[in-house]
C-alpha positions as CSV (number, residue, x, y, z in Angstrom):
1,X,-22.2,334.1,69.4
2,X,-25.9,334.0,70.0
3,X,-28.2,331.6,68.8
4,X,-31.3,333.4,69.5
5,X,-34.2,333.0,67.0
6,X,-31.7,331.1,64.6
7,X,-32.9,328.4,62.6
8,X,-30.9,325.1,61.3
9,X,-31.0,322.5,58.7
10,X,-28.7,319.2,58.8
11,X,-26.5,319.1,55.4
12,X,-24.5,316.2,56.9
13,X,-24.9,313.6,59.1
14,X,-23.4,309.8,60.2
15,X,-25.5,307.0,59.5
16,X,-26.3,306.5,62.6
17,X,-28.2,309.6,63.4
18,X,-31.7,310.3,63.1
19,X,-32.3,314.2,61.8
20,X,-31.9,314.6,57.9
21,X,-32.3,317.9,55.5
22,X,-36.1,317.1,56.5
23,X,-35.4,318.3,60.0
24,X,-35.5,321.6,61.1
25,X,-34.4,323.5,64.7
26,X,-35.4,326.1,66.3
27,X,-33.2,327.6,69.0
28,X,-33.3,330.5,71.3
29,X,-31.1,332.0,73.6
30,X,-30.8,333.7,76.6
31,X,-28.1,334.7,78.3
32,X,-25.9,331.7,78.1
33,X,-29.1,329.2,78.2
34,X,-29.5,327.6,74.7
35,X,-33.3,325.8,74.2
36,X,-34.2,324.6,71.0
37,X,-37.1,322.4,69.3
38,X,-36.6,320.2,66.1
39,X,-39.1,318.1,63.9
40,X,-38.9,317.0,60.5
41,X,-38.0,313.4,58.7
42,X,-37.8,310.5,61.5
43,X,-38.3,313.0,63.7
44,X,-41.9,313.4,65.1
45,X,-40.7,315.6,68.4
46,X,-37.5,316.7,69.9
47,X,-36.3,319.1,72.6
48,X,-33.0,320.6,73.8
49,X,-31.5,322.6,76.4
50,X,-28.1,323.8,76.4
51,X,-24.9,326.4,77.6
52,X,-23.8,328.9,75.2
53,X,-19.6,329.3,76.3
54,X,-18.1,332.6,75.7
55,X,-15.9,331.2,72.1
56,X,-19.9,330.2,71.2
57,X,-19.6,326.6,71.9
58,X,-22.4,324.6,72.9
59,X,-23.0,321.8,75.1
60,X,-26.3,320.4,74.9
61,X,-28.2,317.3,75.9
62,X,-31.6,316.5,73.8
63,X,-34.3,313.9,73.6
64,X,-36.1,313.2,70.7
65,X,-39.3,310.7,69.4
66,X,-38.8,309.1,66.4
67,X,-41.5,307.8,64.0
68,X,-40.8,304.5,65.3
69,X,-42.4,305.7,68.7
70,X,-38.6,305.9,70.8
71,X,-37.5,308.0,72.8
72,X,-33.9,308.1,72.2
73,X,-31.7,310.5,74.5
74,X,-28.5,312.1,73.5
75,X,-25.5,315.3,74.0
76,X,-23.6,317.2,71.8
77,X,-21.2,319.4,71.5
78,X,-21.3,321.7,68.8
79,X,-18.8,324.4,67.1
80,X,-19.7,327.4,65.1
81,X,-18.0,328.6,61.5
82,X,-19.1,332.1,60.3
83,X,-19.9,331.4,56.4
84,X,-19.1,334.1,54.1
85,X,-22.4,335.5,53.7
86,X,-22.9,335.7,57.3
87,X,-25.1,332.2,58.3
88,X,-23.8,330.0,61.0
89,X,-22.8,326.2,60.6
90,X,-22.5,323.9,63.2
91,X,-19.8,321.1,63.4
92,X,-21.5,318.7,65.8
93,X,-20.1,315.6,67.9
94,X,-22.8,313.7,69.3
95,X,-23.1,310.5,71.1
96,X,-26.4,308.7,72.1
97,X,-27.4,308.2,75.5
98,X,-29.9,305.7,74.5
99,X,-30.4,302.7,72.2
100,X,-26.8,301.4,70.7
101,X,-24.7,304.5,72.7
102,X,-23.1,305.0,69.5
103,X,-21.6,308.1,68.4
104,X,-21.5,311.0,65.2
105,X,-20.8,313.7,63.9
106,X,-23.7,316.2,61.8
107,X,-22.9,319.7,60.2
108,X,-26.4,321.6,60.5
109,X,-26.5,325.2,58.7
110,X,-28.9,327.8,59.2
111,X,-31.4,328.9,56.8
């Protein structure tokens, strides 16, 4: 799988996270280095970096800065679907590494 210029939308996400159907990503890919940006909702500013394994998993860590004006920290580990007409979605399983520690899960599709 590869993520280059692919672009993402949350549909779902726990009610502890901070991205909504506001947010949008922006990831590129190369090789089996994932970077992506993100704004959009509570979200003023985020960044991520990431490996791309060879069943298209990703592990990622990101940091983000809310409209609160935190910088909350986090990784993921996300898992790909192939939709019928051919856009990705992402099953996510994230867990803060700042703030409460807490963890979720998102579904993010592309657009």
């Amino acid at each position: 799988m590869n993520y280059n210029n692919k672009r993402f939308r949350p549909v779902q996400n726990s009610e502890n996270g901070e991205t909504s159907g506001e947010t949008v990503f922006e990831y590129k890919q190369s090789g089996e280095i994932l970077t992506g940006e993100y704004q959009g909702g509570d979200i003023v500013k985020g960044q991520l970096i990431g490996l791309v394994n060879a069943a298209g998993t990703i592990d990622m860590r990101y940091h983000q800065v809310n409209k609160k004006g935190e910088l909350m920290t986090g990784k993921c580990r996300s898992t790909y679907e192939l939709l019928p007409n051919g856009r990705i979605r992402l099953y996510e399983d994230w867990h803060w590494t700042s703030g409460d520690c807490s963890k979720g899960k998102s579904i993010l599709e592309e657009f």
